[in-house]
N, C-alpha and C positions, 0 to 999 in steps of 0.2 A: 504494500500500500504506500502510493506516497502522497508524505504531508505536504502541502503547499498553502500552510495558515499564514494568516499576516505579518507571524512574526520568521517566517521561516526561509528568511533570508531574501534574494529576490526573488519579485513576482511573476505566478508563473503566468505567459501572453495565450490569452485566448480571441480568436479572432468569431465573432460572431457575425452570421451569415442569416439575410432572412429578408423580408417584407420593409419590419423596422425592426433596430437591435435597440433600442434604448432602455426596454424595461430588462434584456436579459446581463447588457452591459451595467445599469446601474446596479444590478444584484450585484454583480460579481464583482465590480468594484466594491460596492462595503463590506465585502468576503475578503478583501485583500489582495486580490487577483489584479491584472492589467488587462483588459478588455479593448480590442480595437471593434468598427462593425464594418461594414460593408452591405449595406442596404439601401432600400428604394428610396430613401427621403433625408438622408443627411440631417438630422434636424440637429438646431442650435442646441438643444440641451445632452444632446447626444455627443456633438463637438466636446462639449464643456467635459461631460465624464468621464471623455477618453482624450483629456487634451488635446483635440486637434487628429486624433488618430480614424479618422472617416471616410470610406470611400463612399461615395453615390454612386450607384447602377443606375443605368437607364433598365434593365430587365435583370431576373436573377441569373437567367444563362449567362450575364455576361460574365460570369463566374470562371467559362472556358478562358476567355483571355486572361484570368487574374491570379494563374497558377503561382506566380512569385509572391502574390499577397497571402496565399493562405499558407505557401508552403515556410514562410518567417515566423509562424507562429505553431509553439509547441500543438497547442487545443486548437479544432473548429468545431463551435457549438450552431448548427444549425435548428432555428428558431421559423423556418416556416411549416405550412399545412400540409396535405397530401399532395397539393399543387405543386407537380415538378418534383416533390422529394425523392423518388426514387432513381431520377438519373442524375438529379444532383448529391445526393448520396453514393454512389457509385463513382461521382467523380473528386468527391473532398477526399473520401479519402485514401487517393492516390498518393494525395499531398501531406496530409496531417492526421493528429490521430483523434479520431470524430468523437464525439460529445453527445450522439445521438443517433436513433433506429436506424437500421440499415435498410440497405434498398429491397432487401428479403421482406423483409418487416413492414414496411410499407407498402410494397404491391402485396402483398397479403391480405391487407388489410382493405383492398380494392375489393377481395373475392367473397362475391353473394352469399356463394354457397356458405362457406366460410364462416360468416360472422350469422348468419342463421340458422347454423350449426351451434355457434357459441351462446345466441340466444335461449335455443331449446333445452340445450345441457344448463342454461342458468336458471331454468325454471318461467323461461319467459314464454307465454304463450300467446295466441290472436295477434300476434305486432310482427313483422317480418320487414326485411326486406326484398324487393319487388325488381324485376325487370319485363315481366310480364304484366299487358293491361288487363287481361283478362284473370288477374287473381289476385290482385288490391280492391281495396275495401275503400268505395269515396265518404268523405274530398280524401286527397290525397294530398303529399309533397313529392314533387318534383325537383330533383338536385342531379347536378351529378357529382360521383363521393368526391372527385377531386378537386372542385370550385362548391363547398360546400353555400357560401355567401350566395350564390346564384338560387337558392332556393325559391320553390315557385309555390302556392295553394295553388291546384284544380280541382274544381266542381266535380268535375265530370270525364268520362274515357272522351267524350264527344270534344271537349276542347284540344284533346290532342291529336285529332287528324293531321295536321302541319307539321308536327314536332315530332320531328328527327329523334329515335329515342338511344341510338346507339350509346354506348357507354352514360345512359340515363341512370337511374334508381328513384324509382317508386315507393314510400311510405304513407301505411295509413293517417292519417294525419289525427294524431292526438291532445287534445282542446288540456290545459292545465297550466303549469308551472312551469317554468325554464331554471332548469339547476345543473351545477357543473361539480366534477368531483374529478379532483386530484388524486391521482395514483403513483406510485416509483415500481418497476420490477428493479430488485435487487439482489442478484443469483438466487433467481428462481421462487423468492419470494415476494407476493405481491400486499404494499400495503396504501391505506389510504391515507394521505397527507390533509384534507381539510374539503371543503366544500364551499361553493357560493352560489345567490343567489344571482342571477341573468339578467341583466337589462335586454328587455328587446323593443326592437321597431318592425313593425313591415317584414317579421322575419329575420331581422339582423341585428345583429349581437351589437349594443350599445355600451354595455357597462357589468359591472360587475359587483356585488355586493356581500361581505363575509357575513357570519351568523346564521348559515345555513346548518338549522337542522336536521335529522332522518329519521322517521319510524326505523324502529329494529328491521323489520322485516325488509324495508325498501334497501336500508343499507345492506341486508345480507343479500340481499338482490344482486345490487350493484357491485357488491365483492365478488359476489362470483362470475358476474360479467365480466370483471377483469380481471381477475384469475384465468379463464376458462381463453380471454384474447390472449394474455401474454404465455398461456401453452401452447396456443397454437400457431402464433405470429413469431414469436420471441421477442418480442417488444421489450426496451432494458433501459433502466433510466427512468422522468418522470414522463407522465401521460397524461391528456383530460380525456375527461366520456361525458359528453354533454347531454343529461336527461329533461324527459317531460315528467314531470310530475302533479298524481291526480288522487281521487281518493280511493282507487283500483290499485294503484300501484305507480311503478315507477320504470320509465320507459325510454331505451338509449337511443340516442338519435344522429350522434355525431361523436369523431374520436379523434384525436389528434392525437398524432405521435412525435409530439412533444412537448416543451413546456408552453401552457396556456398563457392565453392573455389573461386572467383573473391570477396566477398565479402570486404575483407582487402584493395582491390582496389578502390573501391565506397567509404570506411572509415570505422572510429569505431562508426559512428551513428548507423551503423546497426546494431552490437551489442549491444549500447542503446535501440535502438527500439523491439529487440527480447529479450532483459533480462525483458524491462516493462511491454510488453501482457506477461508475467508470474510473477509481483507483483513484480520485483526490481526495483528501481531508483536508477540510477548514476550521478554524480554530473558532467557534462559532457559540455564542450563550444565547439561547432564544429567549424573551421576553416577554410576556403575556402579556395582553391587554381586554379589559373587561368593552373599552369602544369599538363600536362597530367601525368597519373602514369599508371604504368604496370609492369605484376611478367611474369615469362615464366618457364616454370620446364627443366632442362637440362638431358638430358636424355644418360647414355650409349651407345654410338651409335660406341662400337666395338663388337668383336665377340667373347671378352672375358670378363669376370671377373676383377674391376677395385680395387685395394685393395685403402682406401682413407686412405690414411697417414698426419700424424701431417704437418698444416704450406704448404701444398700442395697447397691452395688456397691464398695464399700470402697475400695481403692487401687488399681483400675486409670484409667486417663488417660484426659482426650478430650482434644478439639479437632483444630484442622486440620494433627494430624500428618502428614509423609510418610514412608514407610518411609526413605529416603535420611536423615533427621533423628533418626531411633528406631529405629536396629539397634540389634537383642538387647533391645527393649522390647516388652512386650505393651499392648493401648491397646483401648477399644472406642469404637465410632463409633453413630450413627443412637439415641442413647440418648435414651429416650421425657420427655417432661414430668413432673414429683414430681406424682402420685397420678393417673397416667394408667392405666387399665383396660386391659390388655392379654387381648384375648379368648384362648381356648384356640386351640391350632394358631398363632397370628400370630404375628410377629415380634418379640421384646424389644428385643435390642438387635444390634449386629455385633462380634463380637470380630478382630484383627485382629493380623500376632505376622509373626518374621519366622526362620528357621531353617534347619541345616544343608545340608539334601536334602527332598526330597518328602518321604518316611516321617517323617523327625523333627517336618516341622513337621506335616503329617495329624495325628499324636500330640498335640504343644501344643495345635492350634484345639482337640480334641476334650476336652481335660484344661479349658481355659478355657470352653468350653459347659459342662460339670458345675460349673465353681467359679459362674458367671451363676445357674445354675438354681438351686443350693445357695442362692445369698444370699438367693433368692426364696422359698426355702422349697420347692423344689421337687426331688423326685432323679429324676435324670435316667435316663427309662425305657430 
């Protein structure tokens, strides 16, 4: 095993690879680690935690040309979806020694059969997954597994005459809760790290909120759900399994193979715990806290183009806070470069806050999305 805690001489370079690295670099930075990223969005507080150490992609392939970037750094902790993982797993690590599910592990986690195998041995029954119209249950969702965000409601088989279903998947579509639960395989044993509750919109993942509790029963559920994937995928490391939850039960809907965006919510254990099923330790005291915390991403919500100009956001905070360091502080993250074009619908910045009970904070994030939108000149529709 080796140590690479903070006091354990130099820091060991992890180059994080993904979408956005910011939330996976600021963990790793208060772990002691040196974290570079190389992601879609270069953003200013992301600059900041990694001094200046930031590549922008225009795409993640362009990963092919960046073999000398990744090959400088001891770790690559690849932080994207199923989108592209598996031949970009294939290709990191040529270079470095990876931080995350192999490309086994992820095209596996593509196969129907597969995971509605893993649902029946977990006791999961009526809910499958679908590539046929003719044996889903309406409405339905419509995704395909590898662009999960594309997720669609249909009424009816009759709206999909047009729709191409090749590499599709069909789900009955189950009315309840949106909850996420953290998992790590760590040789061969699977445990659960914490759980949250789901912001959504329209179908897409907004935010994220801790203080999520389980019936007994839902959570043995959900252990054996991932149990029963990481036998049969070998998925190693952490994981989320994104549920619906109802008063039936409790029903999985979505998986990522690797660490989630709520993850920073639940804490930096779970970065402990996925850096150790890969042979690091970090010198690491965890911290309880009785406040609830929660992030929400703020999103464009005009029908133009927001130019983000210097000092625009006034006096809220960045950097690589952790909720344990900034109770009863508001702070936003993932905040774009001065005079970055933020298109309509995309993402501005994350606000992030931490509060009494569910309800009060739901309240805050939602009160600090209008004061973002405000500063932009925008109100919030």
């Amino acid at each position: 095993m080796v140590d690479h805690g903070a006091n354990a001489g130099s820091p060991t370079r992890v180059l994080v690879v993904g979408a956005s690295g910011r939330m996976a670099a600021s963990m790793l930075a208060r772990l002691g680690l040196e974290p570079s990223v190389a992601d879609l969005y270069g953003d200013a507080d992301t600059q900041m935690i990694c001094n200046g150490r930031v590549t922008r992609l225009q795409r993640l392939s362009d990963l092919k040309e960046c073999g000398r970037l990744v090959r400088a750094h001891e770790f690559v902790l690849f932080t994207g979806g199923l989108e592209g993982s598996a031949s970009l797993a294939k290709l990191l690590v040529q270079w470095s020694r990876p931080l995350f599910a192999t490309a086994v592990s992820v095209e596996r986690l593509l196969d129907v059969e597969l995971l509605n195998a893993a649902l029946a041995r977990s006791g999961i029954h009526r809910f499958h997954f679908q590539t046929s119209v003719e044996k889903v249950s309406w409405p339905a969702v419509l995704k395909d597994p590898a662009h999960s965000a594309t997720a669609r409601l249909i009424a009816g088989p009759e709206l999909l005459t047009e729709v191409d279903l090749t590499g599709q998947v069909l789900q009955q579509h189950i009315p309840g809760e949106s909850v996420s639960l953290i998992f790590v395989a760590d040789r061969g044993v699977v445990s659960c790290l914490g759980g949250t509750l789901q912001l959504t919109e329209s179908m897409k993942w907004v935010g994220s909120i801790s203080g999520l509790r389980l019936e007994k029963a839902n959570a043995e559920t959900a252990q054996r759900f991932a149990s029963e994937l990481v036998e049969r995928t070998g998925l190693k490391g952490v994981f989320g399994i994104d549920f619906i939850r109802n008063a039936e039960g409790i029903w999985p809907v979505d998986i990522n193979p690797r660490i989630p965006a709520s993850a920073e919510v639940v804490g930096d254990h779970v970065m402990v715990r996925h850096l150790k099923a890969f042979g690091i330790e970090c010198a690491f005291e965890r911290q309880p806290t009785e406040l609830t915390r929660g992030k929400m991403v703020v999103f464009n919500r005009s029908n133009r183009p927001l130019e983000f100009r210097l000092g625009c956001l006034g006096e809220f905070r960045m950097g690589a806070l952790s909720f344990e360091k900034a109770l009863g502080q508001v702070w936003i993250a993932d905040v774009p470069s001065v005079n970055e074009l933020i298109p309509p619908d995309a993402p501005v910045c994350t606000v992030l806050a931490t509060g009494s009970d569910v309800n009060d904070l739901k309240s805050k994030l939602s009160r600090l999305e209008g004061e973002v939108l405000r500063s932009l000149g925008v109100e919030n529709r």
